[in-house]
N, C-alpha and C positions, 0 to 999 in steps of 0.2 A: 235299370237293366245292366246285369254285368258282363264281360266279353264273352261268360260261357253260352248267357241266352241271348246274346246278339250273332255270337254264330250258331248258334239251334234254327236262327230265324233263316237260316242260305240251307236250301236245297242242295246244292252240291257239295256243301262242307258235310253234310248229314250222311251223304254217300262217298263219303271219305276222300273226299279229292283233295290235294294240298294243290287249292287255286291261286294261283302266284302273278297271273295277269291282270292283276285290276290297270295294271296301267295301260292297256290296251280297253277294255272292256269293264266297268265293275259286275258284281254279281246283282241279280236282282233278290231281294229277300222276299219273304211269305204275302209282309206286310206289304211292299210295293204293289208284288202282284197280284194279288186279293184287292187294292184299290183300285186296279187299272181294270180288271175283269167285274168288279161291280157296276163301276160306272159302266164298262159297255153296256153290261145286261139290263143297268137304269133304264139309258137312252134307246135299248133294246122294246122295251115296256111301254115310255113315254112318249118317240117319236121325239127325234135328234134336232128338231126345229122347233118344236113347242117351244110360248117364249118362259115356261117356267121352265126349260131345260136348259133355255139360253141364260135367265136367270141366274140356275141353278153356277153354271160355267163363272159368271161376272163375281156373283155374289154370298155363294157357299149355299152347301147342301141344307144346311139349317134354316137358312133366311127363306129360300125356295122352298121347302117342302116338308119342313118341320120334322116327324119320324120317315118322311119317305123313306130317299134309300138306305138301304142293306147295308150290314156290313164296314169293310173299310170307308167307302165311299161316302158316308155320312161324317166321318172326319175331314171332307174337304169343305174348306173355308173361301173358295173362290179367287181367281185369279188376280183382284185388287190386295185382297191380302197377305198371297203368295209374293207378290212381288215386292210387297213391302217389307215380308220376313227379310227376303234374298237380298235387300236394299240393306237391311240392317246389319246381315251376318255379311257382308262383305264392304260393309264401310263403304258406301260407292260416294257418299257427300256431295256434293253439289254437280250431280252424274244425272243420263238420263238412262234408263237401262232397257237393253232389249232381248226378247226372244228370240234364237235363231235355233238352227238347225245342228250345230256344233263348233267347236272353238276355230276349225278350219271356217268352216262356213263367215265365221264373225268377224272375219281377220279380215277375209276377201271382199265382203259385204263394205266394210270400214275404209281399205285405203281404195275402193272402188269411188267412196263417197267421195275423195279427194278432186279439186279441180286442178290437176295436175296441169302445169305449162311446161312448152320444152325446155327441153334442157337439166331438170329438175332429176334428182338423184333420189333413188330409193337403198337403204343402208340394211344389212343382217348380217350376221355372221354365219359362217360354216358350221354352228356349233346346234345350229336349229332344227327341228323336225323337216321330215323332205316335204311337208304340206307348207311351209314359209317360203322358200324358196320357190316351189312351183307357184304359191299367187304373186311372187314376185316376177319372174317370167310370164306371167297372163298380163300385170301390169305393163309391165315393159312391150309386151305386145302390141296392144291398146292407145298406149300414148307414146310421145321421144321422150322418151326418160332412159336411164343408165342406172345399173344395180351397181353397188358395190359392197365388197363381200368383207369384212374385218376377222380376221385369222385366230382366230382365239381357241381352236381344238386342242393346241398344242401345250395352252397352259395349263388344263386342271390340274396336271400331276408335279406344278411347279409350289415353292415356296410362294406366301403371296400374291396368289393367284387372281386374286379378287380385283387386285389393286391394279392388275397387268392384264384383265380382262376389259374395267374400267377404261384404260388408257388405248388400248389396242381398236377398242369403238370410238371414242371420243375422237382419235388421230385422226380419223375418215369423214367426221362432220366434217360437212366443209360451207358455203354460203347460199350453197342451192341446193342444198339437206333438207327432200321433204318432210321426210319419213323414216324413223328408224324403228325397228323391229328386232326385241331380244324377249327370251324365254325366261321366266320368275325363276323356275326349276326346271333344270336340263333334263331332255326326256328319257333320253341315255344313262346319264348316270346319277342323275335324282341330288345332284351340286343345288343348294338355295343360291343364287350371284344377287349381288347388291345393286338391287336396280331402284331404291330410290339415290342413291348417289351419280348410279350415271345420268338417270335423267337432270340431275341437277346440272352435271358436267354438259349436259347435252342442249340445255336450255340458255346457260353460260356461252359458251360458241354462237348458239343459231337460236335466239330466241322464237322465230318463227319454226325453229323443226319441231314436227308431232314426233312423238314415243306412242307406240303403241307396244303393248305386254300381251305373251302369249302366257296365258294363267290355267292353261290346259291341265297341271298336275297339281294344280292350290287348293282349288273349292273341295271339299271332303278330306282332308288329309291335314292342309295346315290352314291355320287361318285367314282369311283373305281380308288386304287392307287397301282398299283401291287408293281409297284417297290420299294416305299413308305413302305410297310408292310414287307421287307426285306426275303419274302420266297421264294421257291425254285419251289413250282408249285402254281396255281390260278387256280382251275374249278367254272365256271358258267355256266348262260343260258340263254336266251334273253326270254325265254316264260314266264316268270313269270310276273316282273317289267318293262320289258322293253316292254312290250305288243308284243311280235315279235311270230311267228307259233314257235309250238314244234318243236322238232329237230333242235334248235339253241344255240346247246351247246359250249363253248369257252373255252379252257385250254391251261394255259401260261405256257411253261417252259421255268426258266434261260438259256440262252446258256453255262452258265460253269454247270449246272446239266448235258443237253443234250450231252457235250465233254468228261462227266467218262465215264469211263471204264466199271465202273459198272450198266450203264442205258444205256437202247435203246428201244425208243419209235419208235417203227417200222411204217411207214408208206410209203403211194403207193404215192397218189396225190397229186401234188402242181401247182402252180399258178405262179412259177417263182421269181425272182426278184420284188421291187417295184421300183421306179426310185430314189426313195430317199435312197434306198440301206439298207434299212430293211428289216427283211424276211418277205417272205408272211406269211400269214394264210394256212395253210395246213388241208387238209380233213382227219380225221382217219378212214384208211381202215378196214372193219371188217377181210377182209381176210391180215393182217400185211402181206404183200407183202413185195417186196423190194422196197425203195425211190428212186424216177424218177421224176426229173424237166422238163420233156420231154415228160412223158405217163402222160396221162391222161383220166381216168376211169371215162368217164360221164353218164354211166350207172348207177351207184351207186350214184351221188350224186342228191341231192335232190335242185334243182337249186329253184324252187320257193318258196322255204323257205329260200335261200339266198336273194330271190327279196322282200318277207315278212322281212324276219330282216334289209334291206336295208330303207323299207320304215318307221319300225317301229323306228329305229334308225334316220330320217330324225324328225320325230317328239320330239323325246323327246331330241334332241340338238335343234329344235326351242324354247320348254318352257324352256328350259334352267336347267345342271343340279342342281345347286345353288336353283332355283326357286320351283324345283320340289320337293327335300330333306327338303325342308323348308314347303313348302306345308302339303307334309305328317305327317309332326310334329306337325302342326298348326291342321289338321284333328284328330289327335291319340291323343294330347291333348285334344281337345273337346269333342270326343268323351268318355274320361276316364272321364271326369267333369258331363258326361248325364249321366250316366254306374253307379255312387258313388248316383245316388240318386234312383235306383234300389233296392228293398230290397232282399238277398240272392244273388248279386253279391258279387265277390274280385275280383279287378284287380290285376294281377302279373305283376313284383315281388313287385308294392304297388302303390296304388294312388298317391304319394307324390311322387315317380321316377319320374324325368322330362323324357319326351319320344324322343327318339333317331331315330326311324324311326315309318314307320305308323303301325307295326303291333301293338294288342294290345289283350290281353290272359284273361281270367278272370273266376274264377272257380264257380261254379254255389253251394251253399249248397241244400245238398238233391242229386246230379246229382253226382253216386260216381262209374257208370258202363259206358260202352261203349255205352248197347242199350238204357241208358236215356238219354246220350248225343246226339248219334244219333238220338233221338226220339226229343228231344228239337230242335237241328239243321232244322231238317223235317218240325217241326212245323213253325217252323220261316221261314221258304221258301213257302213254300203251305198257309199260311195266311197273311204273310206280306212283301211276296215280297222281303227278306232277305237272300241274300247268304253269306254262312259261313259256318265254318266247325268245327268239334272238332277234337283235337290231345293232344297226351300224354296217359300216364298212371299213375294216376288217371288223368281220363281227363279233359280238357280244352274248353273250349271257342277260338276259332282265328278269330278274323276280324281285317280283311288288308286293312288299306284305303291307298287307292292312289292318283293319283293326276282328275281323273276322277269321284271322289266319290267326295259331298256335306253334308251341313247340313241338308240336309233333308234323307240323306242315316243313318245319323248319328240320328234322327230323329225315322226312323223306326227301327232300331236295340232296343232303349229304349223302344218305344211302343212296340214293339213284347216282349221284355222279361218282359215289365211289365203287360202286358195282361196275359201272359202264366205261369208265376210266382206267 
């Protein structure tokens, strides 16, 4: 499949929209959703409890039912095997990995699991999405603990930046450092930071502090290396980059986090064993029940958004993910090269940054409130066919090109802001 008939495959690439939000949302393609409406209409036929439906969910459309279903839905291989793909394309190594609702979801899930004592400090910077922050106020709610916030907004537009955003976290471990919390890639301005070095620096200080990594913009875009980035939990989410339905959230934890004493991420349902003697993927119970390889609560889960991240996941190991990472940069470049001859653009953190992945931020002069950015964003969709969003404060510009997006998507972002401009 080349990048011409993997955008044939988006609906709204076809009605000519230059979608530039995947970091918000990804697109669903033909193929997701043709699997996700078969499987209804399966269980539609069969009766959602039958146990060759339940079967069908554990152990792929093949093994249950031979030609049964239709369609996409006969390329699903079952949720033990699904989990072992997503084990393997994110390198999770000696991790246990679970199901959730999204990266938000798995963050709060995670330092919830903690047995936090007073006193105890939760660490992030200002540089995080506003969903870090607020579960770090629900924490701090909850128990006597104290946030502290590491200042690092201020460096990306400096000369090594990496090294000064390093330091700038690290200064704030201190001896009753639970918990630190930083972002793989900045959601704002799409920066890769070096986070297997800090958690090195961060393990050196406080051997007992967790890292946990928000890996919200990794999975579908760049590679994902869990065990590589040496931290101690990973939350993602397939709806973004990986074009997969919402509520296909994924969070790793180390097996030696999972074995203290002082953590328990309580959960109901799981999926057994895989054959290769990995654990499975586990669903997070909203009601934290007790852990049963045995029960299973298929009332609560959301099976065709398993069969959607199945299929979505089918696709983007065909482009390949080497192919797809490289893509994006070749798109975020170009587009920063259209964008520089704009007048009253800036690209962040500066034209001359080689681009690391496809997002690409750029602050507009004159546009120094919410409802003109919102009003610019509006404009750019209702006349040119242009989606995209703004974020931050003072705000921004975000358009996220993906591997589904062309030079002509890249195209109309230029003409719209130079028209509106």
């Amino acid at each position: 499949m080349d990048w011409q008939e993997a955008r044939a495959q988006f609906a709204a690439c076809r009605r000519g929209i230059a979608y530039l939000n995947t970091g918000a949302l990804g697109l669903i393609s033909d193929r997701v959703a043709d699997a996700e409406a078969a499987w209804k209409e399966y269980v539609r036929e069969y009766g959602r409890a039958s146990p060759s439906v339940l079967g069908c969910i554990e152990n792929g459309a093949q093994a249950a039912f031979g030609d049964g279903p239709g369609g996409a839905a006969r390329t699903w291989v079952g949720v033990n095997r699904l989990s072992e793909r997503l084990a393997d394309l994110m390198h999770v190594g000696d991790s246990q990995m679970y199901f959730t609702a999204n990266t938000t979801d798995g963050m709060a899930r995670a330092s919830a699991s903690l047995r936090w004592a007073p006193g105890e400090r939760l660490l992030i910077t200002d540089a995080e999405h506003n969903s870090v922050p607020a579960n770090a106020r629900d924490a701090a709610s909850e128990h006597p603990i104290s946030i502290d916030v590491a200042k690092v907004q201020d460096l990306f537009g400096e000369k090594d930046f990496e090294q000064k955003w390093i330091d700038a976290i690290v200064d704030k471990v201190a001896a009753n450092t639970r918990l630190v919390v930083v972002s793989e890639i900045l959601w704002h301005l799409g920066l890769v930071l070096p986070v297997p070095e800090l958690v090195r620096r961060c393990k050196v200080k406080n051997p007992s502090t967790v890292v946990m990594v928000d890996g919200a913009h990794t999975l579908g875009q760049l590679e994902v290396n869990v065990q590589g980035l040496g931290c101690d939990m990973y939350a993602t989410a397939g709806h973004k980059w990986l074009c997969a339905p919402s509520g296909s959230g994924v969070l790793v934890v180390t097996n030696e986090l999972n074995d203290r004493k002082d953590f328990r991420l309580r959960i109901r349902r799981a999926w057994g064993e895989p054959e290769s003697g990995r654990r499975a993927a586990r669903a997070v119970d909203p009601s934290w029940g007790r852990e049963s390889t045995s029960q299973i609560d298929w009332s609560a889960v959301q099976e065709s958004t398993l069969i959607g991240l199945g299929a979505a996941l089918d696709s983007y190991e065909e482009l390949g993910v080497a192919a797809v990472a490289e893509r994006v940069r070749y798109l975020a470049t170009a587009a920063v090269e259209r964008l520089s001859t704009v007048k009253r653009i800036s690209v962040l953190p500066g034209a001359g940054a080689p681009r690391q992945t496809g997002i690409v931020a750029f602050a507009v002069d004159g546009v120094t409130n919410r409802e003109q950015a919102g009003a610019l964003v509006d404009q750019l969709e209702r006349r040119f066919k242009v989606a995209c969003r703004w974020v931050g404060d003072p705000p921004l510009v975000r358009a996220c090109f993906h591997y589904h997006n062309n030079e002509d998507d890249i195209e109309a972002l230029r003409r719209g802001l130079s028209e509106l401009l």
